[in-house]
DRENPA-938134 format. One record per atom (N, C-alpha, C): x negated, y negated, z; atom name; residue number from 0; residue in three letters. Coordinates in nm, 2 decimals, m for minus. Atoms other than C-alpha are relative to their C-alpha. Example, Ala and Ser with C-alpha at 12.3 -4.5 7.8 and 13.67 -1.06 7.14 Angstrom:
// residues 2
      x      y      z atom seq type
  m0.09   0.12   0.00    N   0  ala
  m1.23   0.45   0.78   CA   0  ala
  m0.09  m0.12   0.00    C   0  ala
   0.09   0.11   0.00    N   1  ser
  m1.37   0.11   0.71   CA   1  ser
   0.08  m0.11   0.08    C   1  ser
***
This chain:
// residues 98
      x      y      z atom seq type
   0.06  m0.07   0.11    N   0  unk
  m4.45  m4.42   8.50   CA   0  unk
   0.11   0.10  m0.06    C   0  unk
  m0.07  m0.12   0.07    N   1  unk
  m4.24  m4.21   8.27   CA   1  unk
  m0.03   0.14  m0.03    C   1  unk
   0.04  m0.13   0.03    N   2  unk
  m4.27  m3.86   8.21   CA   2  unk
  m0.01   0.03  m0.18    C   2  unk
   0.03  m0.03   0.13    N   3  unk
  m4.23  m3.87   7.82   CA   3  unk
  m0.05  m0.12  m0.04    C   3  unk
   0.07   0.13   0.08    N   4  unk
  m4.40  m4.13   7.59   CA   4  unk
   0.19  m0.03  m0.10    C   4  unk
  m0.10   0.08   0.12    N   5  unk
  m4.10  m4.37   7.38   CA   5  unk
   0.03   0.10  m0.10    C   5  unk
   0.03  m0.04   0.19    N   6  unk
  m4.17  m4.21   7.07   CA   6  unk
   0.05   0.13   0.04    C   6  unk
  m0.05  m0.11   0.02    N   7  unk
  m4.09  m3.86   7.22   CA   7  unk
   0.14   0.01   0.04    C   7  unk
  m0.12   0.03  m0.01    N   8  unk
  m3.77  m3.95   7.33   CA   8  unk
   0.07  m0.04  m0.09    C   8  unk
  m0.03   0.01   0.12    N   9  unk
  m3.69  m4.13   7.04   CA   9  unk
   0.03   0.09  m0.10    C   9  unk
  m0.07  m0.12   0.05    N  10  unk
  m3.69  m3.84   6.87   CA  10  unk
   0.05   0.06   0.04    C  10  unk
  m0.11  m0.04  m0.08    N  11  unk
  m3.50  m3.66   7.10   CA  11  unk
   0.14  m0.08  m0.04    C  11  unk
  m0.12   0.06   0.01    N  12  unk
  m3.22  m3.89   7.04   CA  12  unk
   0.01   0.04  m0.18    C  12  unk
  m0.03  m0.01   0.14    N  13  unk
  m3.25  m3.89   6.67   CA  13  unk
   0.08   0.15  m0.04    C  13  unk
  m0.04  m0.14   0.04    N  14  unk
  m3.23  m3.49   6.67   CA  14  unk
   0.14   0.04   0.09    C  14  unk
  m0.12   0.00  m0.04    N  15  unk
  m2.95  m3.51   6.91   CA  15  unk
   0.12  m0.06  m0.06    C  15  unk
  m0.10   0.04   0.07    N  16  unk
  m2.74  m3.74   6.68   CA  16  unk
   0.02   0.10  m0.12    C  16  unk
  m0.01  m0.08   0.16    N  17  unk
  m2.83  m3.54   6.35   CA  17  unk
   0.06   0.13   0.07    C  17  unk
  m0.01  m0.12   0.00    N  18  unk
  m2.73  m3.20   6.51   CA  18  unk
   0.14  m0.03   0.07    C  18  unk
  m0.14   0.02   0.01    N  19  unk
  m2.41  m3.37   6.62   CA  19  unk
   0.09  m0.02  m0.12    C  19  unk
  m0.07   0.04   0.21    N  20  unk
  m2.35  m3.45   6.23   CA  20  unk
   0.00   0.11  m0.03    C  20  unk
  m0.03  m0.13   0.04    N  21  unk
  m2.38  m3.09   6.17   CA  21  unk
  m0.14   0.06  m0.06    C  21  unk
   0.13  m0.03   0.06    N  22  unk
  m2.73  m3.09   6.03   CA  22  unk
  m0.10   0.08   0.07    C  22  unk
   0.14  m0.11  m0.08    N  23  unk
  m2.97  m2.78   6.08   CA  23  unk
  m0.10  m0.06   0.07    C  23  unk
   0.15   0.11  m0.13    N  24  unk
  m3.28  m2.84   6.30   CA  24  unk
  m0.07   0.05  m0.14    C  24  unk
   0.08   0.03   0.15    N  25  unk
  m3.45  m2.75   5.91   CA  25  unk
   0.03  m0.11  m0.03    C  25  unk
  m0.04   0.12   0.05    N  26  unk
  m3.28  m3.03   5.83   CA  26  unk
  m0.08  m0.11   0.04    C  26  unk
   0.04   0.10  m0.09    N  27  unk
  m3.38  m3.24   6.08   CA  27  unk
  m0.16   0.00   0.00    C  27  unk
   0.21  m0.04   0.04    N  28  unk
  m3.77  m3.08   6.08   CA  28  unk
  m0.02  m0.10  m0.14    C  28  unk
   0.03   0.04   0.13    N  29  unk
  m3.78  m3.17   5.75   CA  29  unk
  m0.04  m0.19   0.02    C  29  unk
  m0.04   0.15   0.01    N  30  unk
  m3.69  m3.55   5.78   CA  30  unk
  m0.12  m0.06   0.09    C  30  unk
   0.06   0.05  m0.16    N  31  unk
  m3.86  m3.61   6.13   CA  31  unk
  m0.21   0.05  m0.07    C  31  unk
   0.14  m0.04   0.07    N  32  unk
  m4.19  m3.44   5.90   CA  32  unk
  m0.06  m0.15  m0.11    C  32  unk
   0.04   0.17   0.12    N  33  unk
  m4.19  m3.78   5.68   CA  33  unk
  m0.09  m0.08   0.10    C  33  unk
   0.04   0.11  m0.10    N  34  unk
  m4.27  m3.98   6.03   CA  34  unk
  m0.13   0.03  m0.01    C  34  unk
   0.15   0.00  m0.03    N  35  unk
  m4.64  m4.04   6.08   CA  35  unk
   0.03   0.03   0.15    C  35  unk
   0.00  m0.04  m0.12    N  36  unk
  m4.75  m3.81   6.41   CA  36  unk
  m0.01  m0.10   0.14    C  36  unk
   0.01   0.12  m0.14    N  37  unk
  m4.70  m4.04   6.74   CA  37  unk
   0.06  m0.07  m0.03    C  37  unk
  m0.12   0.10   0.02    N  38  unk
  m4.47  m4.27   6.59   CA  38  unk
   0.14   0.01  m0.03    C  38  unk
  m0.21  m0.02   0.00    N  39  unk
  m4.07  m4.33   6.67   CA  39  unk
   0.03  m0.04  m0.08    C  39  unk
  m0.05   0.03   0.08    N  40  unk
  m3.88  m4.35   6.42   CA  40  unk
   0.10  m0.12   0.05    C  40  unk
  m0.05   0.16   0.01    N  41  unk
  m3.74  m4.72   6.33   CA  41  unk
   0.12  m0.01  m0.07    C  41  unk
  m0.14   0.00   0.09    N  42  unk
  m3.40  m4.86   6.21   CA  42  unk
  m0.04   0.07  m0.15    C  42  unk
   0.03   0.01   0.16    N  43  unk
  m3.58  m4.85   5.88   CA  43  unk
  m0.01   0.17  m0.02    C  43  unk
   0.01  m0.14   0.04    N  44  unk
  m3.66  m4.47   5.88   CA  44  unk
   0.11   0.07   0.03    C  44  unk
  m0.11  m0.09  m0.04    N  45  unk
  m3.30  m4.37   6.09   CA  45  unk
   0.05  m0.06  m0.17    C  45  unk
  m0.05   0.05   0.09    N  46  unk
  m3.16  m4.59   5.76   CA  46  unk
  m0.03   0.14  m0.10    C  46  unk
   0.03  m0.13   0.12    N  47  unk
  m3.35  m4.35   5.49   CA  47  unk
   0.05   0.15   0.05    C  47  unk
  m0.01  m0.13  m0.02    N  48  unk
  m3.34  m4.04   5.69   CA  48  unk
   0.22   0.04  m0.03    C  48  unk
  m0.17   0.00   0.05    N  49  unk
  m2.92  m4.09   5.70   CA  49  unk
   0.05  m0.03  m0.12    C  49  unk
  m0.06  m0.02   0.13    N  50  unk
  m2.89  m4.18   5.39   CA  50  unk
  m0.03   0.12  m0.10    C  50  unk
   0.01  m0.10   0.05    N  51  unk
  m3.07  m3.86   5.26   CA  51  unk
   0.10   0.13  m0.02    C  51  unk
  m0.05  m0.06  m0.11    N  52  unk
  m2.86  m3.67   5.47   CA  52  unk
   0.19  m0.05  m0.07    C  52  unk
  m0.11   0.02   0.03    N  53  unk
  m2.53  m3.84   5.37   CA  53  unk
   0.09   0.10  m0.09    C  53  unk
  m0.03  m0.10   0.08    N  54  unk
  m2.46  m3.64   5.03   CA  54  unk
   0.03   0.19   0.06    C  54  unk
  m0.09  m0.17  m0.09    N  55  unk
  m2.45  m3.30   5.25   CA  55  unk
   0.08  m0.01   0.04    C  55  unk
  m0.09   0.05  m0.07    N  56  unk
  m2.25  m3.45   5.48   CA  56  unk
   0.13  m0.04  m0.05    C  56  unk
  m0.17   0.02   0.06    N  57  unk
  m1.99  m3.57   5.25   CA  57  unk
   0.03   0.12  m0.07    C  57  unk
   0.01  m0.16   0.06    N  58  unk
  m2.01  m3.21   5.09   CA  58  unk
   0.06   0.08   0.11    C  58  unk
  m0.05  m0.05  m0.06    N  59  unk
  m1.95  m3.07   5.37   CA  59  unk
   0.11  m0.01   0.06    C  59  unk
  m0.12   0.11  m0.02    N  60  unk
  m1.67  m3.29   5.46   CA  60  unk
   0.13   0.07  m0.07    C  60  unk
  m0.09  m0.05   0.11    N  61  unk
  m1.50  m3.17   5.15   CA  61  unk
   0.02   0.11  m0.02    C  61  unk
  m0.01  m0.19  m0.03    N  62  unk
  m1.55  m2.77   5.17   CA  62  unk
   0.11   0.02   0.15    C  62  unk
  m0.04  m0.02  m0.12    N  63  unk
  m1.42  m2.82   5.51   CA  63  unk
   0.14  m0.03  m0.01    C  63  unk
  m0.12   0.06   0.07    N  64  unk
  m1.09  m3.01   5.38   CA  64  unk
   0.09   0.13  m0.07    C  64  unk
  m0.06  m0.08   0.11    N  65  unk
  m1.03  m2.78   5.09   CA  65  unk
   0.02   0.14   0.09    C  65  unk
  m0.03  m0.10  m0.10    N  66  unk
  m1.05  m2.48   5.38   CA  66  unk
   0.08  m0.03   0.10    C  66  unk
  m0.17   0.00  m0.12    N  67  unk
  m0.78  m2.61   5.60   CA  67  unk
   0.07  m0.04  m0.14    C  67  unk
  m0.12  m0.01   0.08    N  68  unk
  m0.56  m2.65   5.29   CA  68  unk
   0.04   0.12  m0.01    C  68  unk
  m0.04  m0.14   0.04    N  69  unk
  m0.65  m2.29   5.17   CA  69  unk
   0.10   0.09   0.12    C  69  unk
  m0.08  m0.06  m0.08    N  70  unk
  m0.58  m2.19   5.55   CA  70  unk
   0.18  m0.02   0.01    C  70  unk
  m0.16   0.02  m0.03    N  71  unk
  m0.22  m2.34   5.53   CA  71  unk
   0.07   0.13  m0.09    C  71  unk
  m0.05  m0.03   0.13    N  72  unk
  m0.18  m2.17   5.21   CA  72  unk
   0.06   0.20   0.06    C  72  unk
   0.04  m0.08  m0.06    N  73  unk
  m0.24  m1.82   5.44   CA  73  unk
   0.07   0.03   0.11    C  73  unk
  m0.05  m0.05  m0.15    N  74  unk
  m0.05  m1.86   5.77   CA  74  unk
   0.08   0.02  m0.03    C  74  unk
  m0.13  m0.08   0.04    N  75  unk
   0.22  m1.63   5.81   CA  75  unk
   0.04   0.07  m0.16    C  75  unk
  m0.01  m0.07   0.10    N  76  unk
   0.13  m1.43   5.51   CA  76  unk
  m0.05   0.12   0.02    C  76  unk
   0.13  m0.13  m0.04    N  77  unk
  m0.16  m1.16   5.65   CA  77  unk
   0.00   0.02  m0.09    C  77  unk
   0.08  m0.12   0.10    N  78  unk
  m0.20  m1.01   5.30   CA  78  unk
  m0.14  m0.03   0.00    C  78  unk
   0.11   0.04   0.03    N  79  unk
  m0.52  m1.18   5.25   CA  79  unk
  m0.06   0.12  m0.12    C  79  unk
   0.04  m0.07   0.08    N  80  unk
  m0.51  m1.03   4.92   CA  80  unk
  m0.16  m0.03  m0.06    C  80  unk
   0.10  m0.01   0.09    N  81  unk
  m0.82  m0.92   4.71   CA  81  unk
  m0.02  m0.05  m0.11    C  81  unk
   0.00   0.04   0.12    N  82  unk
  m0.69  m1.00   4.43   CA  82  unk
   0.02  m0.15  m0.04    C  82  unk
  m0.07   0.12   0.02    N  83  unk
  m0.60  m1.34   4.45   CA  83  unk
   0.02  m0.15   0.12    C  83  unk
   0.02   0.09  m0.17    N  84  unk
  m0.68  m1.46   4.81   CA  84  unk
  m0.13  m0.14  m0.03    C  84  unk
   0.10   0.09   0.07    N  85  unk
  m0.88  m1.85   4.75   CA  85  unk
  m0.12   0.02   0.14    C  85  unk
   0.08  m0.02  m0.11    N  86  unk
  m1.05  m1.76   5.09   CA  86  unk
  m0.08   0.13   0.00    C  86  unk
   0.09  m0.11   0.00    N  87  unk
  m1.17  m1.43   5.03   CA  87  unk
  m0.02   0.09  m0.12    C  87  unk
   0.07  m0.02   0.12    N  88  unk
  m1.20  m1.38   4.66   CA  88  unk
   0.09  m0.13  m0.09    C  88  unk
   0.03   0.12   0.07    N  89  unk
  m1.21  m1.71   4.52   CA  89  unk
  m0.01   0.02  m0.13    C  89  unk
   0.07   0.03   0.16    N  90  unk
  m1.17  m1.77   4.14   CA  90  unk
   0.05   0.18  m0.02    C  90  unk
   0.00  m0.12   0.03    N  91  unk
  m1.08  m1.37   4.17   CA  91  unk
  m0.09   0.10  m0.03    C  91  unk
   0.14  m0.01   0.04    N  92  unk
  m1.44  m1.27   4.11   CA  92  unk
   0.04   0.15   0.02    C  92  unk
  m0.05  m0.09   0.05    N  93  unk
  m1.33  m0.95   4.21   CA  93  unk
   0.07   0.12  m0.06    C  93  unk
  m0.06  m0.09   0.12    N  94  unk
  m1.09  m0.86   3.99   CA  94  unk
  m0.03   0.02  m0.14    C  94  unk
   0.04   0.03   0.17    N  95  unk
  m1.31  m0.96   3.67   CA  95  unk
  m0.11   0.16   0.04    C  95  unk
   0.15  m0.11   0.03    N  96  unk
  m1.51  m0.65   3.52   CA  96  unk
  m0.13   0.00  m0.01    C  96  unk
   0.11   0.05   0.00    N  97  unk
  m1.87  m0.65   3.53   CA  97  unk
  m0.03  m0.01  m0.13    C  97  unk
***
């Protein structure tokens, strides 16, 4: 006899891959909120749920990129100016007047 039913395990694994992808457990609530109650989610639902999910993921992908460039831009400089730093005033926001 098993101690959990399929279906709660099943999602256990689901929420363990998604939170390895980087995605909040809102995230994941969210998604795992689509499933009808007592039932595991199927290739067919991991399919939609990750493809929902993708667009953040490549977003995030790319912020993460563009921040280890800015860091190179940074080592061996410490000013981390105010005026002009892309890490800690971005676009120079500010130095603009209100």
């Amino acid at each position: 006899m098993d101690l959990y039913p399929r279906s709660i395990l099943r999602r256990v694994a689901v929420i363990r891959i998604a939170q390895r992808a980087g995605l909040s457990l809102a995230e994941i609530r969210e998604a795992l909120e689509t499933l009808p109650d007592g039932r595991q989610p199927t290739m067919r639902d991991w399919r939609r749920m990750s493809a929902a999910w993708r667009e953040s993921l490549q977003d995030r992908i790319e912020n993460l990129l563009k921040l280890r460039e800015q860091l190179d831009l940074c080592i061996g400089c410490g000013c981390l100016s105010l005026t002009d730093c892309p890490l800690r005033n971005p676009g120079d926001i500010k130095g603009q007047k209100p």
